[in-house]
N, C-alpha and C positions, 0 to 999 in steps of 0.2 A: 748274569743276573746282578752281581755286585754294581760295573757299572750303570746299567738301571738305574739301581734303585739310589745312587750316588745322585743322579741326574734326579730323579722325584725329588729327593732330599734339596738341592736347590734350587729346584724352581719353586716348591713349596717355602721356602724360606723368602724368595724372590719378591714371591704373590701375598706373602702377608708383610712382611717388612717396604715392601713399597709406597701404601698409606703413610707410614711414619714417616720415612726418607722423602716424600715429598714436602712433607711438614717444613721440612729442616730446612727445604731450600728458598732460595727468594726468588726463582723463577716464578715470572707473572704467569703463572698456567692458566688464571682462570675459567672457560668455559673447559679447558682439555683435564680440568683437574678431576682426575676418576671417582674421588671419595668428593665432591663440591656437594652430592645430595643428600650428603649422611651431614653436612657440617651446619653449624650455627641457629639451630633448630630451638635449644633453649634459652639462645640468648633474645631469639624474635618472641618467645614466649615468653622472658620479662620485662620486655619492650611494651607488650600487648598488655603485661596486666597491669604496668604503670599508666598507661592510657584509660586503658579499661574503668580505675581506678579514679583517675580526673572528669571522669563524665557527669552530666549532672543527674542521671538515677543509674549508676552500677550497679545495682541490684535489680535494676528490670532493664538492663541490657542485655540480650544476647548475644552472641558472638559466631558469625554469621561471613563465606566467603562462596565467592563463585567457582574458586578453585580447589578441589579435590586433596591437595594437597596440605593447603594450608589449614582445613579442616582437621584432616587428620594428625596433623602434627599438634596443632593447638588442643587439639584434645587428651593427644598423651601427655607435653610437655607443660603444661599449666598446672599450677596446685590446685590439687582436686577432682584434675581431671575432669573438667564442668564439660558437659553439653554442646557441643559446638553442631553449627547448622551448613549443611552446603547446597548454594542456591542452586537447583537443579538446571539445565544447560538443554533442551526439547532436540538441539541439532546436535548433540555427541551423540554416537552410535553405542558406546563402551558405558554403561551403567555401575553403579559402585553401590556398595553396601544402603548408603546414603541415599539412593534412591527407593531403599526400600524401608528404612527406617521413616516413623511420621517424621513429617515436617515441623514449623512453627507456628501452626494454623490456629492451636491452640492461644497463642503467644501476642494477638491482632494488641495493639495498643502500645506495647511494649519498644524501646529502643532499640540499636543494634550496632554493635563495633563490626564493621565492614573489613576484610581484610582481602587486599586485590594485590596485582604484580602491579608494578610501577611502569608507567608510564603509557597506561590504555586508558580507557576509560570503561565505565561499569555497563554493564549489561543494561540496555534500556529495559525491560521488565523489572529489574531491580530496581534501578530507580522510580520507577511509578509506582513499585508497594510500597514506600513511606511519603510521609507528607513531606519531609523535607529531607537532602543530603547534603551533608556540610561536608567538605573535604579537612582533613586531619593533616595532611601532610605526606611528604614521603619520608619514610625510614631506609636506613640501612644497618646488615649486619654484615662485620668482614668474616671471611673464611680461607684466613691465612693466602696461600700463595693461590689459592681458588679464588681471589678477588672478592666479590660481595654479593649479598642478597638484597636485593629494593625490593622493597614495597611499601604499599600507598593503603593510608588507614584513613574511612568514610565513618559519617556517624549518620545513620539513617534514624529519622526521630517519628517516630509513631508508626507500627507497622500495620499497614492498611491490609494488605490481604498476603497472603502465602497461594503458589500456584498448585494446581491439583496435579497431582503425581501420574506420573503418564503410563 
């Protein structure tokens, strides 16, 4: 028994101290780095709300992506926790909360800060609900020896229609 539980005792220490010990090191791990999904979350969320922020009605923008992800995250990590929207996807199989929450249907007229992974381009349906998209640029956040996050910020200016929920 003794050795057992010697053996739990460091792989448990193993398994939590390896987050940190990877911090430490300057190996380019990027895509292999196991915590890269936990990292840099708040910093793209005061990325966003500096942007947010220079639009010219931030108060009737919403905050609007095609990816699952960056929904959720911009909704915990913003002050305030505002409302964020995710443009629903008719060919994923895997539905999310967000497909059952309303949309922005309510919201037709209104601006939208876009928030997309860098280096594709936006869903054609997106783009034809508003009158016009400006491209923002591409951002990045680093994440230590996990390399970086891009992504690509759109300003969609007058929302024409939201699609009906499937």
């Amino acid at each position: 028994f003794s050795p057992s539980l010697k053996l739990a005792v460091i792989l448990t220490l193993v398994t939590y101290l390896l987050p940190f010990a990877l911090q430490l090191t300057f190996l380019p791990l990027g895509e292999k780095d196991p915590t890269r999904e936990f990292k840099g979350w708040q910093q793209l969320a005061r990325q966003v709300q500096e942007v947010l922020q220079q639009q010219p009605r931030p108060q009737q923008t919403l905050l609007l992506s095609p990816r699952q992800e960056y929904t959720a995250e911009l909704a915990f990590y913003l002050p305030g926790q505002p409302r964020t929207y995710h443009w629903p996807d008719p060919s994923r199989q895997r539905g999310s909360q967000y497909e059952l929450w309303p949309g922005a249907g309510d919201m037709l007229g209104q601006d939208a800060l876009i928030i997309a992974a860098a280096g594709g381009p936006l869903p054609k349906d997106l783009t034809t609900a508003f009158e016009n998209i400006i491209d923002l640029g591409e951002q990045n956040v680093p994440l230590g020896a996990g390399g970086e996050r891009s992504y690509r910020l759109w300003r969609g200016e007058t929302l024409q229609f939201w699609p009906e929920p499937r």
